[in-house]
matplotlib code that plots the C-alpha trace (Angstrom):
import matplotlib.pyplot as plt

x = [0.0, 3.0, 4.2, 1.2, 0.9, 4.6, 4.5, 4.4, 3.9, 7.5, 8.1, 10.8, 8.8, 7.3, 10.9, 12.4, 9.7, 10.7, 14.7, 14.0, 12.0, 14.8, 17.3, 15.5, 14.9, 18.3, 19.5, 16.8, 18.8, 22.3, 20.9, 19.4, 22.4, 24.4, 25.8, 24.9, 27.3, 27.1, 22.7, 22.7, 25.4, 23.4, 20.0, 21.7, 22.9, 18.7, 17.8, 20.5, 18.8, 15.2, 15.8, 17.8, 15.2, 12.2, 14.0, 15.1, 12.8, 16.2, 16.6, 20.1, 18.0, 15.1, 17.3, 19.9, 16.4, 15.0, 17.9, 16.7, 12.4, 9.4, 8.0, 4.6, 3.2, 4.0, 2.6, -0.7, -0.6]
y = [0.0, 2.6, 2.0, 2.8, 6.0, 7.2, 5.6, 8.8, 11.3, 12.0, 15.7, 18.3, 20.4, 17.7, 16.1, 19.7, 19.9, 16.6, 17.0, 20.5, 18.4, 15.6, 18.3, 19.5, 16.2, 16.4, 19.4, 18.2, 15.2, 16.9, 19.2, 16.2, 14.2, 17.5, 19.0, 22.2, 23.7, 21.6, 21.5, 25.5, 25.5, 23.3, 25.4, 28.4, 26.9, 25.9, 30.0, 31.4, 29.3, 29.7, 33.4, 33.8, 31.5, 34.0, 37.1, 35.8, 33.5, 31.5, 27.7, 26.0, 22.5, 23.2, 23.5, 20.5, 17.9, 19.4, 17.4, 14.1, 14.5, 16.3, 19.2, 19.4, 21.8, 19.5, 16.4, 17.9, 18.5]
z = [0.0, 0.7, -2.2, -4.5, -2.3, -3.2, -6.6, -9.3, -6.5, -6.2, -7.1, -6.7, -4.1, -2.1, -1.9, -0.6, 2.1, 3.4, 3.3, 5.5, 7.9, 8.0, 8.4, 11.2, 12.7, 12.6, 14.3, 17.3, 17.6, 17.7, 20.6, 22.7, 22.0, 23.5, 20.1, 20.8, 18.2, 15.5, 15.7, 16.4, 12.8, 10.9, 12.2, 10.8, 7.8, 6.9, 8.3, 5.9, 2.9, 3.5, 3.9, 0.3, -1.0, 0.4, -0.5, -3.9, -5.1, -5.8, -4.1, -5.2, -3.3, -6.2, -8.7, -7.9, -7.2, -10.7, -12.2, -11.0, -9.9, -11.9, -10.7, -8.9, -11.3, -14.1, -12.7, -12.5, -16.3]

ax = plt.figure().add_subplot(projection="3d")
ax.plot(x, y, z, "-o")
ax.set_aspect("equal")
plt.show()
């Protein structure tokens, strides 16, 4: 069944949205695990590109997973 829900719905933006919350899933377990530095880095690191991707309209993570996946907009052509 899990796979007939993922099968074709693999796109670039649904794919960004969960790399941001695996990256963040991340950062909560460096800071439980006592990494303070390297979580609060890697939070900054995810700020600094959500912030140029807001103000520019620009992603470099869109762009690289537009090489490999479809876009959403396309799929629902």
């Amino acid at each position: 069944m899990s796979q007939k829900i993922l099968e074709g719905s693999m796109c670039v933006e649904k794919l960004q949205k969960i790399l941001l919350a695996s990256t963040l899933g991340i950062v909560m377990m460096l800071v439980a695990s006592g990494s303070i530095k390297a979580g609060f880095l890697l939070q900054l690191i995810v700020m600094i590109v959500l912030i140029a991707s807001g103000l520019t309209g620009f992603c470099y993570i869109t762009k690289v997973l537009r090489t490999a996946f479809p876009s959403c907009k396309e799929d629902k052509k």
